[in-house]
C-alpha positions, 0 to 999 in steps of 0.5 A: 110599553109605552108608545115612545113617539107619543111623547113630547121632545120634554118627556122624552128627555126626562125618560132618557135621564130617567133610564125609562128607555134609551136613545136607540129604543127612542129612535128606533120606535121613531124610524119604524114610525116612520116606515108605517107612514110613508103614505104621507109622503113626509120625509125625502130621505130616511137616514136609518144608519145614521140615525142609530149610530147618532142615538148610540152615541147619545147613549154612551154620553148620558151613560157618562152623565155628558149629555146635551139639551137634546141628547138622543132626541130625534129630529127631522130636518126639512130638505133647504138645510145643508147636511153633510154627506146627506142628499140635500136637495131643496126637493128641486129637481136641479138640485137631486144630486147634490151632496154637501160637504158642509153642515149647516149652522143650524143643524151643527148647533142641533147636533152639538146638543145631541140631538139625532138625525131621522132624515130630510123632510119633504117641502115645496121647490126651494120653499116656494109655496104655501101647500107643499104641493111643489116639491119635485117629491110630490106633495106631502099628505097631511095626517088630519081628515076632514070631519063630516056628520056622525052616522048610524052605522050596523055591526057588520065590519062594513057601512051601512048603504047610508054612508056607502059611498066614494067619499067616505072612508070606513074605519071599523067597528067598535060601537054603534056609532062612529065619525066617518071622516072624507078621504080627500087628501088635505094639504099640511101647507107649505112651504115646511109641511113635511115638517109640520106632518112629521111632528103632528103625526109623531114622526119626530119629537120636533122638526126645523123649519125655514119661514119667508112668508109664512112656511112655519106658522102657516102649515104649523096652523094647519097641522096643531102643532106649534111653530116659531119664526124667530126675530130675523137674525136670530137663527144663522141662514148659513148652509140654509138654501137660500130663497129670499134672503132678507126675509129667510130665518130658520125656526122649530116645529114642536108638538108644545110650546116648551118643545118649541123653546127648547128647540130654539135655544140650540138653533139660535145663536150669532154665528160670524159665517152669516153676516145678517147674524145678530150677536145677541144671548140667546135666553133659557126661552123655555123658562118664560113658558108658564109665567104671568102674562098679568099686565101684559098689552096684547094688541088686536090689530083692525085691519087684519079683519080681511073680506073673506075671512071664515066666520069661525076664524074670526070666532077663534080669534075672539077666543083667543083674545078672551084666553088671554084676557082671562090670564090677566092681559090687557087687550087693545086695538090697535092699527097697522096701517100698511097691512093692506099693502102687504102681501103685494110688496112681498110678492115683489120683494120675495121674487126678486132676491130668488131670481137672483139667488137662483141665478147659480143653479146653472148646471155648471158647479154643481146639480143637474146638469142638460147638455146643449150645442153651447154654453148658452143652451146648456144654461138655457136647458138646465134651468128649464128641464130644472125647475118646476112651474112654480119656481119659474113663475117666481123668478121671470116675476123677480126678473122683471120687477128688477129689470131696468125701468121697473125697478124703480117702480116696482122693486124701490117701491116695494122696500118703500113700503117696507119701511111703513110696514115695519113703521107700524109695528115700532109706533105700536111696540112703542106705546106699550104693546107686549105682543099682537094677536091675530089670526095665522091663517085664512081658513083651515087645510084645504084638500090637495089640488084645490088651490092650484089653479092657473090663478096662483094668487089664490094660493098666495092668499093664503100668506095674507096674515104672515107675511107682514112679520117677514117683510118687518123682521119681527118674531112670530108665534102660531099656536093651536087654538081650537077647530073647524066645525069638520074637526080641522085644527086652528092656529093663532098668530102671536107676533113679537117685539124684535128679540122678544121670544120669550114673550111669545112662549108665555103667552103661547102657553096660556093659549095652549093650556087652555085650548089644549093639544090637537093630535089626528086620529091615525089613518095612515 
């Protein structure tokens, strides 16, 4: 039979209205799936019962003939969404016992299409971070091995003394050569890694994310899988734990672009409970997947030829380009002026709004709670033992930018800058730029451990290309398209003209067809 977790959310679907399978043999496959791969470390929380009760309910309704867009296809849901009576923690220590009694928007629109519940996925402390190496759970472990040079090997069921050593891992013997791969744990990024290893270790036929600087795109380049930011407002932040709020938005991870659109379309939606929501249609998104892109303008933008950036990054994205240009776009250069001011703006603007949503985790509500002498203490002790490093570091920084005498320096200026930057983008769009094409991220996946060093800035560097869609709410699209020289996969960044989605899955599609799908050889 085939292996039912190797198939994409659209073939699932298919076989399912088909009778190839049904929703409970799919769900099943998916939480044994899962079982086998705990190493990774990708989910918090398995929710098995709940999980089969959804697919046999998904059953009976296409039975029936009633099922929705999602009916029995199983999904992970990263740790910040609010799910009712199911742990939902933000992987904060302060938060490890909470239990909603609500159900985020976001998630209710998921099940309302059918879609089943697999558990909650792992992520950095209140989506802080860029390696999911913050998570109060540990850090998530990515599916993917670097790749290091062939080696002859023997016949025996062993090495030879040639590549005996403690960086090699041995994977058996079939031919008489082989690719050795390092065992160093590499990191899946963050802050949604556990999203984005669970859907490229086939963990889940799709996955939700949450994106404030870059936690979808970026662990989505580092995992080949696909991975949206839609336009701020699109996606309800509702029952979402809020990080940054005016730069939050809620996004799909998928293993193919229709997947991802498919995603989207039950995710989006005006809902009055969010009053950032936008009372927009919400198109048929997966219809603009594998239209002409002949005639479209697709921008290179020159500032985003950093110093530093990897020769074979820079080599991806002329590739990239070249796809396009070959399916018929028009490539032009374009400036964005601001870029460079970026990533400092959003590290003011981003700490500050968590000092102050993270301000109700006192200990007195809900959540862990460390007695003391007083009230104070309490406060004092709770947040203290409750946070880990990374969240703290964060909010003494959001603290300080707000605190009288620097706010106009700092924070004012920071909004300021703001407005440039999403200034830039609108003189683009505005002479005839369909979508802009850049780089996702930096480098490949670096191994866990080497960027947590006592300069954060290294890791922050790592936002450098996604944090300007953010900071200008704008939508923005990273699609595999290629690898590393050690095997690594590579993502490109599409970005978008608010609203405009549907664009960036065309144009995701052409790269996708001709780069291909990435998957990790399994050694989990």
């Amino acid at each position: 039979m085939t292996d039912l977790t190797k198939l994409t959310l659209t073939e699932a679907r298919d076989g399912l209205a088909k009778k190839s399978f049904s929703a409970l043999e799919l769900t099943d496959a998916h939480l044994a799936a899962i079982e086998a791969a705990r190493a990774l470390n990708a989910y918090v929380l398995e929710t098995p019962d709940q999980a089969r009760a959804m697919a046999r309910a998904a059953d009976e309704r296409l039975a029936k003939g009633a099922g929705g867009p999602l009916e029995g296809i199983p999904l992970g849901v990263k740790d910040m969404f609010a799910t009712r009576g199911v742990r939902t923690t933000a992987c904060a220590r302060i938060l490890s016992n909470f239990v909603p009694p609500y159900e985020s928007t976001v998630t209710s629109q998921l099940w309302r299409d059918g879609a089943v519940m697999l558990g909650k996925l792992n992520n950095d402390e209140f989506a802080m971070g860029s390696s999911n190496e913050t998570s109060a759970f540990g850090p998530v472990v990515s599916p993917w091995r670097r790749r290091i040079e062939k080696k002859i090997l023997s016949e025996s069921r062993g090495p030879s003394k040639d590549v005996a050593g403690p960086d090699l891992v041995w994977k058996g013997m079939k031919t008489s050569e082989e690719e050795i791969y390092d065992t160093a744990k590499l990191v899946p990024g963050g802050s949604s890694g556990g999203s984005a290893a669970a859907v490229a270790a086939n963990l889940c036929l799709g996955a939700t994310g949450t994106d404030t600087g870059g936690s979808i795109r970026q662990p989505a380049a580092f995992t080949g899988t696909v991975g949206i930011k839609p336009t701020y407002g699109r996606c309800s932040r509702w029952g979402i734990v809020a990080f940054a709020s005016s730069l939050d938005q809620a996004g799909p991870f998928a293993r193919t672009v229709e997947d991802a659109a498919i995603l989207l379309r039950s995710m989006a939606g005006h809902d009055p409970k969010d009053t950032t929501s936008v009372d927009r249609a919400v198109p048929d998104y997966a219809a603009a997947v594998g239209k002409s892109v002949k005639g479209m303008k697709i921008g290179i933008p020159k500032e985003y030829r950093v110093d530093g950036m990897s020769a074979e990054i820079e080599k991806l994205w002329g590739e990239g380009a070249a796809m396009l240009k070959a399916a018929g776009a028009e490539l032009v250069e374009v400036s964005l002026p601001h870029t460079k001011y970026a990533l400092p703006a959003y590290y003011i603007v981003a700490p500050a709004e968590a000092s102050s949503n993270l301000a109700r985790y006192d200990g007195v509500r809900y959540g862990v709670r460390v007695p003391g002498r007083d009230i104070v203490e309490m406060y004092e002790k709770t947040r203290a033992e409750g946070f880990g490093p990374e969240v703290r570091r964060r909010i003494m920084i959001g603290t300080y930018v707000l605190s009288a005498g620097y706010y106009d320096a700092y924070y004012l200026r920071a909004q300021q800058v703001r407005t440039l930057i999403r200034k830039d983008f609108e003189d683009c769009f505005a002479n005839g730029v369909s979508a802009i094409l850049t780089p996702a991220t930096p480098s490949a996946a670096f191994g866990i451990g080497e960027k947590t060093s006592e300069d954060p800035v290294e890791m922050y560097l790592n936002d450098v290309f996604t944090v300007t869609v953010n900071m200008a709410g704008l939508p923005g699209l990273a699609v595999p398209a290629g690898r590393d020289s050690q095997g690594l996969p590579l993502g490109l960044q599409l970005i978008g003209r608010p609203f405009d989605e549907e664009t960036l899955f065309t144009l995701g599609g052409v790269i996708e067809q001709t780069a291909g799908r990435f998957t990790p050889q399994r050694w989990w």
